[in-house]
C-alpha positions as CSV (number, residue, x, y, z in Angstrom):
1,X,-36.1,-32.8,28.5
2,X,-35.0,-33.2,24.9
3,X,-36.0,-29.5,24.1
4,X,-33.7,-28.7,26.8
5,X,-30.3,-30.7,25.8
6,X,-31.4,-29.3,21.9
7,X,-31.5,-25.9,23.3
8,X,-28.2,-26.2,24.8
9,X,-26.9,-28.4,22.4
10,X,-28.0,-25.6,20.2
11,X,-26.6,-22.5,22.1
12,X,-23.1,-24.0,22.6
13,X,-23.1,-25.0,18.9
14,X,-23.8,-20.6,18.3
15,X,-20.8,-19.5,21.1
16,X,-18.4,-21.5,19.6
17,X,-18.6,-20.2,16.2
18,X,-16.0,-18.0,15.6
19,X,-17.0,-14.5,13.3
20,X,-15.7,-13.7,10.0
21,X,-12.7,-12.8,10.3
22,X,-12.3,-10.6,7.2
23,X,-8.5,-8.0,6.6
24,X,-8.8,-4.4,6.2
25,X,-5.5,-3.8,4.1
26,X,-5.3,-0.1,5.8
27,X,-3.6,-1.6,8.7
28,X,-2.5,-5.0,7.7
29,X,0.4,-4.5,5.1
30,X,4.1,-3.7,6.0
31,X,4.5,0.3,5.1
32,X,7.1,1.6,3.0
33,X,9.4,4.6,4.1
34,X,7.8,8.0,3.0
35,X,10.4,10.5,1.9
36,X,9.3,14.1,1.3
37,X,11.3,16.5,-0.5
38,X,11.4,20.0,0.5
39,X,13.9,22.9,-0.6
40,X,17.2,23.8,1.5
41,X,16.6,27.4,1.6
42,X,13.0,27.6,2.3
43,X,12.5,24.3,4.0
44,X,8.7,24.6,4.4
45,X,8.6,24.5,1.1
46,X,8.2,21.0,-1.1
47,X,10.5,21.0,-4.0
48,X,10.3,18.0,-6.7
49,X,13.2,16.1,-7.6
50,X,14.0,16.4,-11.6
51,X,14.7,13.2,-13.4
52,X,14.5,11.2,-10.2
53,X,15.5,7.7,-10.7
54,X,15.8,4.9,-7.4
55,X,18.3,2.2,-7.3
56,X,18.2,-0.2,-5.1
57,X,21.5,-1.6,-3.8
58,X,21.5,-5.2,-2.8
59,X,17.8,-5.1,-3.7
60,X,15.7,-5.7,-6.9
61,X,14.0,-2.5,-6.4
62,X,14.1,0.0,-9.2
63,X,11.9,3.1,-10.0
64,X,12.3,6.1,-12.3
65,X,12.4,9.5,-14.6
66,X,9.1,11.3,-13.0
67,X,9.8,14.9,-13.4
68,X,7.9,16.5,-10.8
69,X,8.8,14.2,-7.9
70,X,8.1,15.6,-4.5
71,X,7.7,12.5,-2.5
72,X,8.7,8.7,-2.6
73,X,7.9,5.9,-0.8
74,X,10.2,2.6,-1.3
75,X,10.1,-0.4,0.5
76,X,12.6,-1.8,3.5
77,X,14.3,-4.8,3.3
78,X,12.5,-7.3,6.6
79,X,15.1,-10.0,6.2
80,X,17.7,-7.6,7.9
81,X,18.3,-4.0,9.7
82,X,19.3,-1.8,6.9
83,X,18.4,-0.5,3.7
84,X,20.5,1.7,0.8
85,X,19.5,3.5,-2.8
86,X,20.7,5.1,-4.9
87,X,19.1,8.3,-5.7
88,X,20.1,9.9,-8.9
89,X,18.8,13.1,-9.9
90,X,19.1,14.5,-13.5
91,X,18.8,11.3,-14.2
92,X,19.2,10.5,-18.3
93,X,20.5,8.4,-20.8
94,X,23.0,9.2,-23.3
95,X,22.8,7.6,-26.5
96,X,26.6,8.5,-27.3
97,X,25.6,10.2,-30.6
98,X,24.5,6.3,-31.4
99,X,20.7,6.5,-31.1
100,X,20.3,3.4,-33.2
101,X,23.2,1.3,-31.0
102,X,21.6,1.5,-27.8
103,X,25.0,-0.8,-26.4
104,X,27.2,2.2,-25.9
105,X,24.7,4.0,-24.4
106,X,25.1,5.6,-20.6
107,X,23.5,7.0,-18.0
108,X,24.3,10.3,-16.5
109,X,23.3,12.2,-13.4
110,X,23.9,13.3,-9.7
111,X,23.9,10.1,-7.6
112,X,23.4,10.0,-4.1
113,X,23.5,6.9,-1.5
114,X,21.0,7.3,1.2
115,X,21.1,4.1,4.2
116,X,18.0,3.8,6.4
117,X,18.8,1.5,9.6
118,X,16.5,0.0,11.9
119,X,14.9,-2.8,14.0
120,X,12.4,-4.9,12.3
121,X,9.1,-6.2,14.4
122,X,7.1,-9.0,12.9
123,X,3.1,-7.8,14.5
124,X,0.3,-10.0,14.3
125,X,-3.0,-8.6,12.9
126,X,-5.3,-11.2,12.9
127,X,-5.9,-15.1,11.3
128,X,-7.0,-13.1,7.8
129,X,-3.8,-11.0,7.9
130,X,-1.1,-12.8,9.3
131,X,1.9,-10.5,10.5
132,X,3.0,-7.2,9.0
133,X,6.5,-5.3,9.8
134,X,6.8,-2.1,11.6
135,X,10.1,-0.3,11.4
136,X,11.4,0.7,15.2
137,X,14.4,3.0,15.6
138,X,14.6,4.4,12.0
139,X,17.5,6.3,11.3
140,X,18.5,8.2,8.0
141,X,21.7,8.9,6.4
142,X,23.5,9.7,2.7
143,X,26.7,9.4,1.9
144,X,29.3,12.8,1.7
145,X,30.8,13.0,-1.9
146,X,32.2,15.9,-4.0
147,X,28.7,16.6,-5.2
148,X,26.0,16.0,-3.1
149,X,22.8,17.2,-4.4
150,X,21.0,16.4,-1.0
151,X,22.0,18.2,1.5
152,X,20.4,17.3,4.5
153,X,18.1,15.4,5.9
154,X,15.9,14.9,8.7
155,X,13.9,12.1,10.5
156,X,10.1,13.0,11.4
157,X,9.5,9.5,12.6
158,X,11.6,6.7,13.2
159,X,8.8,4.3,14.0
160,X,7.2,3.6,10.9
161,X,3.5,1.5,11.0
162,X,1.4,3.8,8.3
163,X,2.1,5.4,5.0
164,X,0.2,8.8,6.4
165,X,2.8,10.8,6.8
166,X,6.0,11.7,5.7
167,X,9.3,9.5,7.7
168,X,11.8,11.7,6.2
169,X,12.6,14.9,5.1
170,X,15.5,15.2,2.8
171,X,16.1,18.8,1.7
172,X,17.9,20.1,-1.6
């Protein structure tokens, strides 16, 4: 009789242990928003962006002056429903003929606002990963000014779960 209750004290002790819960980061982070740059006139073609520098507006983010950019990702804001940049190509920094006074110094290039809007869903993964965002209804705009140097732009996905594949399109 006592080998029996420590058998079964012994088998429910082994079903209620839980595994290892351990996180694969492929699936478990929030992705960024993967931009791809292709060329207007031939738009199967990638082109890179020259002196591409990324502003963040209302954001810390910052990132810049890779020459042969053909593809970003930056992150979305999950605290609210939209996102802007600034995207300036040509980006550069004139020295005003002062290279050893760097405070009249200035940047130049062709600046571009793009907004991304979209509905934010918190997803539960597991205990060892906790949530992760995924981007629903993505939609992709720039501003119109005298100089645009992107001139359109199109949406691949607008559900974004995985850094995999290209979101956007933008074509110059």
């Amino acid at each position: 009789m006592k080998k029996a209750i420590t058998i079964l004290l012994f088998l429910s002790l082994a079903i209620s242990c839980e595994k290892d819960d351990i996180c694969s980061t492929s699936n478990a982070e929030t992705s960024h928003l993967k931009i791809k740059f292709f060329d207007q006139l031939d738009q199967e073609t990638l082109k890179s962006v020259t002196g591409l520098s990324i502003i963040g507006i209302d954001n810390s983010f910052r990132y810049g002056l890779e020459e042969t950019r053909d593809s970003i990702m930056i992150p979305l804001r999950i605290l609210q429903n939209n996102t802007s940049y600034s995207l300036i190509k040509d980006y550069t920094i004139d020295d005003n003929g002062t290279p050893e006074d760097s405070a009249d110094d200035f940047a130049t290039g062709n600046e571009d606002i793009i907004t991304i809007t979209y509905e934010n869903e918190e997803i539960f993964i597991s205990k060892a990963c906790g949530f992760k965002n995924v981007f629903n209804d993505v939609n992709f705009g720039f501003t119109p000014d005298a100089d645009n140097w992107i001139l359109s732009t199109t949406v691949i996905t607008n559900k974004i779960e995985t850094e995999d594949d290209a979101h956007v399109h933008i074509f110059h």
